[in-house]
Each structure stands twice: as structure tokens, then as C-alpha cells.
C-alpha positions, 0 to 999 in steps of 0.5 A, spaced: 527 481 475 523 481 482 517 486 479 517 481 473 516 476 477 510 480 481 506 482 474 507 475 472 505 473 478 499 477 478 497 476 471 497 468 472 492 469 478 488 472 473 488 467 467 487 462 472 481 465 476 478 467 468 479 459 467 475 459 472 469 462 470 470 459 464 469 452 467 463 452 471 460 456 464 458 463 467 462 466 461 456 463 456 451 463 461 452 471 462 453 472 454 448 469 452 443 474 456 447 479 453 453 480 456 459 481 453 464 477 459 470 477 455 469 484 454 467 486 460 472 482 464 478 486 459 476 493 461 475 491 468 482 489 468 484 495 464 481 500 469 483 497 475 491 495 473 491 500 469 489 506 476 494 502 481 500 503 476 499 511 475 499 511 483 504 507 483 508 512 478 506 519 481 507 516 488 513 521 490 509 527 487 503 525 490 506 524 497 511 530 496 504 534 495 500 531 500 505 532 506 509 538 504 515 535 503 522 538 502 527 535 499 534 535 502 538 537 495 543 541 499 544 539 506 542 546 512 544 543 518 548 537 521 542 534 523 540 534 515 547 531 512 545 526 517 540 524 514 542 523 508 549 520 510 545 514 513 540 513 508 545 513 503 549 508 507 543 504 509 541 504 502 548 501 499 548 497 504 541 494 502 542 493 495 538 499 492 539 506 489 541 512 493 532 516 495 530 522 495 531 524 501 526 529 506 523 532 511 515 534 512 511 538 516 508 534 522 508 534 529 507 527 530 513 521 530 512 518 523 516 517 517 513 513 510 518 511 503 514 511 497 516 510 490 516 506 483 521 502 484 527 500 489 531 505 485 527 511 485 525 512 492 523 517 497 524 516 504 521 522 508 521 522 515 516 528 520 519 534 524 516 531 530 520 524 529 526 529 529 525 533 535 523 527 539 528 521 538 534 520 539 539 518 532 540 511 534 533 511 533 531 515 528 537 510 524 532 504 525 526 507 523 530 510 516 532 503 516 525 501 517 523 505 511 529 503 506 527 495 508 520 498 505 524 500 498 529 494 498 522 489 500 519 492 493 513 493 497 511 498 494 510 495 487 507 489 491 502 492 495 500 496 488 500 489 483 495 487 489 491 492 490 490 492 481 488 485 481 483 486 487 481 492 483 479 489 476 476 483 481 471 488 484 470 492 478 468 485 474 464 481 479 460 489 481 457 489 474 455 482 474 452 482 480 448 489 477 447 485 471 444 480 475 439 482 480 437 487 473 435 482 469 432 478 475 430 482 479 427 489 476 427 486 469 431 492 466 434 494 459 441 491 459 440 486 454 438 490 449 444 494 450 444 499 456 442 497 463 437 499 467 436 504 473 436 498 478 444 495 474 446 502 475 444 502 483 446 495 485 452 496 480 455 502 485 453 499 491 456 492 489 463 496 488 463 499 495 461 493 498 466 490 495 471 494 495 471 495 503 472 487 503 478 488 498 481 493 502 481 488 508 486 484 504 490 489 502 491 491 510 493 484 511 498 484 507 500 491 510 500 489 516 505 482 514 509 487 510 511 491 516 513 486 520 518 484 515 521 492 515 522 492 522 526 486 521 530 489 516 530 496 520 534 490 525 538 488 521 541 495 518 541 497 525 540 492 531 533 489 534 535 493 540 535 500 538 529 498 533 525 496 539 528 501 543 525 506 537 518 503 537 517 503 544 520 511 543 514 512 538 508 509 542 510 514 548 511 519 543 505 517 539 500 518 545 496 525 544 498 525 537 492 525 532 496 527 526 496 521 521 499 521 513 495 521 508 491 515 506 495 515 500 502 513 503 499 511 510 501 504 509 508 505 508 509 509 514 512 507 520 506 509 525 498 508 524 493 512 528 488 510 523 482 509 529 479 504 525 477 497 527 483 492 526 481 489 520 483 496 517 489 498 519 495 498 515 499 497 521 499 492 527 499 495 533 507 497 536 506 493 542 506 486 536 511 489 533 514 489 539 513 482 541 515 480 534 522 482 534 523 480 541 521 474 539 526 474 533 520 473 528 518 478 522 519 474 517 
């Protein structure tokens, strides 16, 4: 019911921002010089929900491959049917369906959930996690993960990140078609488009598409206080403080982020870039935030 009412959510904003165009005329005023906004608009559309929806479904392959994963299907160690006890517990406790459960390849503290659904996860945490943390926090942080899956942030941030991408593919072809045909006076009326569409086009699609991403990093970032909060609940604010004060010790020196893929459902971001670009706030935030009782 959640991810309908997400689709539908998205499908409305949409509907609504078309209406839009339609009110203050661009769509006639576009058609009449030639381009097909209605057309164009459902292609972009198309493309862009379509991409994000295949992420979303290949998720854990692409994961599993970018990291090197490895699945816990039998348990080798204490240490490993631990991890799976804990995730299964945690996971009934939040209401999902039990995840693949993994270990990567990493020197550096970190640990990710991805997946299609809240029933088909995959919850994976670094060798360096394990080696560095104590169990009852390694616990918070699984629980931090779980709450990822049990939030449905996954399909949120995808269903997001789909509309963005429609809107940058649309508005860049009109913007292209625009500064065409007023500025370099190109072709595009006549079936094709001119070199100078095709330029301001891929320009237009960078330029967008960073602000885009802007939008998806916010909500990122308000998506992880949530988890840390749920982390909290499934463990204790105590120990899920305690394990973010533990992975910014741990953290310090460490160059080794996830793949770009899967970094925004990860417990740590040692991205580098500027704040309006991350996907996580920084630990001492999360921190001050569960002090204070808030990550709602």
C-alpha cells in the first residue's frame, strides 16, 4: 500500500506540473513552432521513471557486484549466525521480510540495505565494521539498515530521483529547442534539430541534473536521521549514539566510500564534497539530533 501510495504521489505531482504548462500556454506556444510537447513530455517521462525503476529492480545485483559481497547462506562463524540472528529479529520486529544477509570486502566501517521492496532486501555490513565495533554496536547500526528497509527508502529515493529525471530530461529539450531556434535559428522546425539544440541540450542536462541531485541529497540526508532513529528503537539511543561516535573514530584516515550506487543507504559517507552533495549529514549532527531525541 506504502509504494502505491508513493507512485501515485509521484504520478500526481506529475499530472499536476503538466497542468501547469498547459495553464500558462507553453504547450501551444511550443507546438505551434513545431514542437511536440505532449510527445516529448511522455518520452521524458518514459526514460526517466522507467531508468530509476530498473535501478531500483537490479538494486541488490548491482550492489552484490559493486562491493563483492557475499551472502550469508550458511553460517562459517559465531560471529556470521550472529549476524543473521540479529537481522532476523530486528527484521520481524520492524515488520519486513527476513533480507539477504552479507559481508563486503572493506577496510572502512560501513554498511548499506538496498533492494526492490521491504520484503526482498539486502542488508550488508564491511569486514572493517566487524573488526572495529563492539556487537552492541554493530546491533544499532543493522538496525539502522533495517529501519532503511522498514522506511521504504529505497522506492522513495528511486520514485524521487524518477520525477527529477523526467523533469531534467523535458525541461533540457526545450531549453535546447528554444535557444535553436532563437538563437542559432536551427532546423528543429522542420523535423531534426540543429547543432546548437543538440549542445545546449547536453549542456542543459548536466546543469539540471546536478541541481536535481541536490534535491535527491536532501532527502537523503533527512531519510537518515529517520533510520537513526529506528536503529534506536530497535536497539537503544545510547548504544546508536555510542556506534556513531565509534564509526567517526574509526572513520578518521579512511578513504574507502561505497559505490555511488548504493552510498546513499549506507551508514557512513566520506564523499568529500560539498554539503549540498552529500547524502549524509555529518556524525556529529546525527549525533546532536539523538541526543536531543529528534530524527523524525
Amino acid at each position: 500500500m506504502r509504494v502505491l501510495l508513493y507512485v501515485a504521489t509521484n504520478f500526481a505531482i506529475m499530472l499536476v506540473l503538466w497542468g501547469v504548462i498547459q495553464v500558462l500556454g507553453l504547450d501551444q506556444a511550443l507546438t505551434q513552432r513545431g514542437f511536440q510537447v505532449g510527445p516529448m513530455f511522455a518520452m521524458c517521462a518514459i526514460f526517466g521513471m522507467g531508468g530509476s525503476f530498473i535501478s531500483l529492480l537490479i538494486s541488490k545485483w548491482m550492489a552484490k557486484r559493486a562491493t563483492g559481497a557475499r551472502v550469508i547462506e550458511q553460517p562459517k562463524s559465531d560471529a556470521e549466525a550472529w549476524l543473521v540472528q540479529t537481522v532476523a529479529r530486528q527484521a520481524q520486529s520492524a515488520g519486513i521480510g527476513m533480507p539477504e544477509v552479507a559481508i563486503f570486502p572493506s577496510d572502512s566501517p560501513n554498511a548499506f540495505a538496498t533492494g526492490a521492496s521491504r520484503d526482498k532486501a539486502l542488508v550488508a555490513v564491511s569486514e572493517g565494521l566487524l573488526r572495529g565495533m563492539k556487537r552492541d554496536e554493530i546491533e544499532v547500526v543493522l538496525g539502522h539498515e533495517v529501519s532503511h528497509v522498514a522506511n521504504g527508502d529505497m522506492v522513495t529515493l528511486t520514485l524521487i530521483q524518477g520525477v527529477l529525471n523526467t523533469f531534467v530530461f523535458f525541461l533540457a529539450r526545450v531549453i535546447g529547442y528554444a535557444v535553436d531556434q532563437f538563437v542559432f535559428r536551427g532546423q528543429s522546425n522542420r523535423g531534426g534539430g540543429g547543432i546548437g539544440y543538440f549542445v545546449v541540450v547536453l549542456f542543459a542536462q548536466i546543469v539540471l541534473g546536478i541541481l536535481a541531485s541536490t534535491i535527491v541529497m536532501w532527502f537523503s540526508r533527512r531519510r537518515e536521521f529517520r533510520a537513526d532513529a529506528g536503529g534506536a528503537q530497535l536497539g537503544s539511543r545510547d548504544g546508536m549514539i555510542a556506534a556513531l561516535g565509534s564509526l567517526k573514530a574509526l572513520s578518521e584516515g579512511q578513504s574507502e566510500p561505497l559505490p555511488d550506487q548504493i552510498k546513499a543507504f549506507g551508514i557512513n559517507d566520506r564523499s568529500g564534497f560539498s554539503r549540498l552533495f552529500m547524502s549524509h549529514p555529518p556524525l556529529d549532527e546525527r549525533i546532536d539530533a539523538l541526543r536531543r531525541g529528534a530524527g523524525a
